[in-house]
Phi, psi and omega in degrees: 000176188227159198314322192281324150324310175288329214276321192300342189264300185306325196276028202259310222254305173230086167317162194271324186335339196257017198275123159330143184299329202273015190265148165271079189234175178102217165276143207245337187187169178076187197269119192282339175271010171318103150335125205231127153224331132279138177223124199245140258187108162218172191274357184183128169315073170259180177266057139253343188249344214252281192324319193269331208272345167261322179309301183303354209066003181335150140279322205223134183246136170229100182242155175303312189233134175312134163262345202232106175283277169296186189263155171218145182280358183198139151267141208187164179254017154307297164232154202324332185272329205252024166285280199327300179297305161356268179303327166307320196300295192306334177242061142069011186272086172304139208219105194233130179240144151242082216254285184236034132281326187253042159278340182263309165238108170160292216266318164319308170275348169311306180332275176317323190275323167319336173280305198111002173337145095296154197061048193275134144216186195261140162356273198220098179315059185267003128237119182289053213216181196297001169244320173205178190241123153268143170178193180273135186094134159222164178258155154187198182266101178284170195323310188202150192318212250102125145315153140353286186294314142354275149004265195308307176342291181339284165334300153305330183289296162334320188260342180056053146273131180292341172172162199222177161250149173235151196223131167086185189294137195269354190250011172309118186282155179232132166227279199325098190252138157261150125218164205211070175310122183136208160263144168254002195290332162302328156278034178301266213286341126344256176351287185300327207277307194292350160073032161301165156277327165222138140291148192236109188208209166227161179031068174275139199268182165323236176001325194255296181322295188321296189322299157342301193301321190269333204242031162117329236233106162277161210218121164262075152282113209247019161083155198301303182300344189286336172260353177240010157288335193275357162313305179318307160286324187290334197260332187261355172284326167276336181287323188294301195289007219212304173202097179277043141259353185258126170344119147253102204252147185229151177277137192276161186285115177189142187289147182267028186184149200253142147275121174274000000 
């Protein structure tokens, strides 16, 4: 089959349409008649994954975060990014990011179901119309109330993570759950409206942790990558059921950074 064939699936499940303007999704490089018989599924373009994604042989690279944000004035082996495109190019790997369409639709309810939530809506509403509500995030009901310090357990277990930061009292019950996979310091004040018990998110900053905390609303930072790693099983669980001839190959699960 051929990439726009594939693409065509990806965009069935998270259209661009629900993508942030300042956002960068689709195919970022290579050939939409490319022939696809592999395809390989990671969470970010680095040159290790660049690198891996030529060993295996890919036809097809899918990663979660944009290697190309901005506009660029060249592609060149001047810099890192246009090293990467460079090698995608030569050896022929055609390159589809999905980023926060499918933070609204795929990785917000993965998020919830990975909890077990219940009584879901959504977070933080960036679309709307006479049939549903779409958006970043979801709230919902964990199984049965918990502490905090309880929770942040969960949370690992649930996420298969080595540690999480935890912001506020620890023996504080929790049912009402946010999570928001990604950074999360924008939906703080979401959260506090909705008179959630925790956000459960990423990259909080020092300051935004404190605030929260004074201002009700405890915060489980469990990092932009310990939640948003589940793209990796959820895109290759769709690619097998959606369209099962094609290689589905995944970048092992590892963090862009060590705790010492």
């Amino acid at each position: 089959m051929q990439c726009r064939d594939i693409i065509e699936h990806l965009e069935q499940l998270s259209p661009v349409s629900f993508a942030e303007e300042w956002d960068n999704v689709g195919l970022l490089a290579g050939r939409s008649e490319k022939e696809v018989q592999r395809i390989f599924i990671a969470l970010d373009a680095t040159d290790d994954i660049v690198d891996e994604a030529v060993r295996v042989d890919a036809d097809m690279l899918l990663t979660h975060h944009p290697l190309i944000f901005k506009g660029i004035k060249n592609v060149s082996d001047s810099d890192f990014i246009g090293r990467r495109i460079l090698r995608l190019l030569r050896y022929d790997i055609s390159y589809y990011a999905m980023h926060t369409n499918f933070d609204v639709m795929g990785m917000a309810d993965a998020a919830a179901d990975e909890m077990k939530l219940e009584h879901r809506e959504v977070l933080d509403v960036t679309y709307e119309d006479d049939l549903s509500r779409e958006g970043i995030g979801r709230i919902g009901d964990l199984p049965q109330k918990i502490s905090l310090i309880e929770c942040a357990r969960y949370v690992k277990e649930c996420f298969h993570i080595g540690n999480v930061r935890m912001y506020g009292d620890s023996n504080r019950k929790i049912r009402r759950v946010a999570i928001c996979p990604g950074s999360g310091s924008d939906v703080i004040q979401n959260a506090i409206n909705k008179k959630v018990d925790v956000l459960i998110t990423g990259d909080i900053g020092h300051h935004d942790g404190i605030d929260a905390v004074a201002c009700g609303l405890p915060i489980i930072d469990a990092s932009h990558y310990g939640l948003e790693k589940i793209f990796i099983p959820y895109m290759r669980d769709f690619l097998h059921r959606e369209l099962p001839e094609l290689e589905v190959m995944c970048a092992e699960y590892k963090p862009p950074y060590q705790d010492i």
